[in-house]
C-alpha positions in Angstrom: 26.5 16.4 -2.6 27.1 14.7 -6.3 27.2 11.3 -4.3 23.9 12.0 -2.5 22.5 13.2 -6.1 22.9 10.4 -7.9 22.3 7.5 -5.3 18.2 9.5 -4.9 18.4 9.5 -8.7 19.6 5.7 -8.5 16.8 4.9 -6.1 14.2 6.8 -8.0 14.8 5.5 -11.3 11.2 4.9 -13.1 12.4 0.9 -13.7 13.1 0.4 -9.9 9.7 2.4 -8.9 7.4 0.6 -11.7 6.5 -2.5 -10.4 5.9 -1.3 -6.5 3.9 1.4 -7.7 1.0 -0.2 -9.2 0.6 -2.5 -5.7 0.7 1.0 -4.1 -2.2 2.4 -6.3 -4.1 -1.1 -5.2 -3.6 -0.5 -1.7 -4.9 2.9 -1.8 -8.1 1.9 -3.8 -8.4 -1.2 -1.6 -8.5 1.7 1.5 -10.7 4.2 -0.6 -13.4 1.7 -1.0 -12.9 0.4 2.7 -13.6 4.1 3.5 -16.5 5.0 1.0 -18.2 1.4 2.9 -17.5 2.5 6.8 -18.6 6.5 5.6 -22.0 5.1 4.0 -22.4 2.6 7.7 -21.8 6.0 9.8 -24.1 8.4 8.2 -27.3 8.5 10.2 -30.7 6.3 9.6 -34.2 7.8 9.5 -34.8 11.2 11.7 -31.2 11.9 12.1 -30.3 11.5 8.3 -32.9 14.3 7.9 -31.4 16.5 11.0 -28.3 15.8 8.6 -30.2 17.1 5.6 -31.5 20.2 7.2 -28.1 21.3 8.7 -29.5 20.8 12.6 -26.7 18.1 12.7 -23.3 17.3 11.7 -21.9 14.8 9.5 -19.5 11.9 10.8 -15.8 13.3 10.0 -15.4 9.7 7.9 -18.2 11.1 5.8 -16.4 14.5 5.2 -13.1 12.2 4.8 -13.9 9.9 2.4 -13.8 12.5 -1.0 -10.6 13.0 0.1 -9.3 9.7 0.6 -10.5 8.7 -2.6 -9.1 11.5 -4.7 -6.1 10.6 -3.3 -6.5 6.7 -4.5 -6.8 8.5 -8.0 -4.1 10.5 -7.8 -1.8 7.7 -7.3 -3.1 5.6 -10.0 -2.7 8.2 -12.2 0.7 8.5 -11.4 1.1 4.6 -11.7 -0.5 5.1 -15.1 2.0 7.8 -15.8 5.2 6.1 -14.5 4.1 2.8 -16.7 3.8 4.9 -19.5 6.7 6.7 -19.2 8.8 3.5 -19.2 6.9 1.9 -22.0 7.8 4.9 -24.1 11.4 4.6 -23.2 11.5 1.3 -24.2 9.8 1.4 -27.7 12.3 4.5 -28.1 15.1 2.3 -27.3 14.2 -0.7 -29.5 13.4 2.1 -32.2 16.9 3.0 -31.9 18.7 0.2 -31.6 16.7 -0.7 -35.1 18.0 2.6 -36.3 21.3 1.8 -35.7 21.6 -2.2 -37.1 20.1 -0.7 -40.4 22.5 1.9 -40.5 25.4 -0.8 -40.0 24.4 -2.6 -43.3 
């Protein structure tokens, strides 16, 4: 169990994860928008965006999708955002250290 614990925690390590990430949080914008475009293309033209608007038709399920998809797109950049930040404050930490301890040396 200690061995399958610390390869995940191996794997999962923010320096591995932070460069993929960001591509990922692309990807899912890159999709969002793709989405938001073929959602605004479905919704109806002329008499049946007004049976739309009065509630005597439905909406395309892309069109009830797309809020979704695209809070999703910003919940993964915010993640990215956090994960970059994370390891940037890890490193000045580090380097604050490291300074700590050469001044301490002399």
């Amino acid at each position: 169990m200690h061995d399958l614990l610390t390869q995940w925690i191996h794997r999962l390590h923010p320096k591995r994860i932070d460069p993929s990430i960001g591509v990922i949080a692309g990807l899912a914008s890159a999709v969002s928008v793709f989405v938001g475009f073929m959602a605004q293309k479905a919704l109806g033209h002329g008499w049946h965006r007004a049976f739309i608007a009065l509630h005597v038709a439905k909406k395309p399920l892309i069109a009830e999708l797309a809020p979704v998809i695209s809070g999703v797109a910003v919940g993964i950049a915010t993640a990215a955002a956090l994960v970059r930040f994370y390891n940037w404050c890890r490193e000045i930490r580090g380097s604050a250290d490291s300074a700590t301890r050469s001044c301490n040396k002399t």
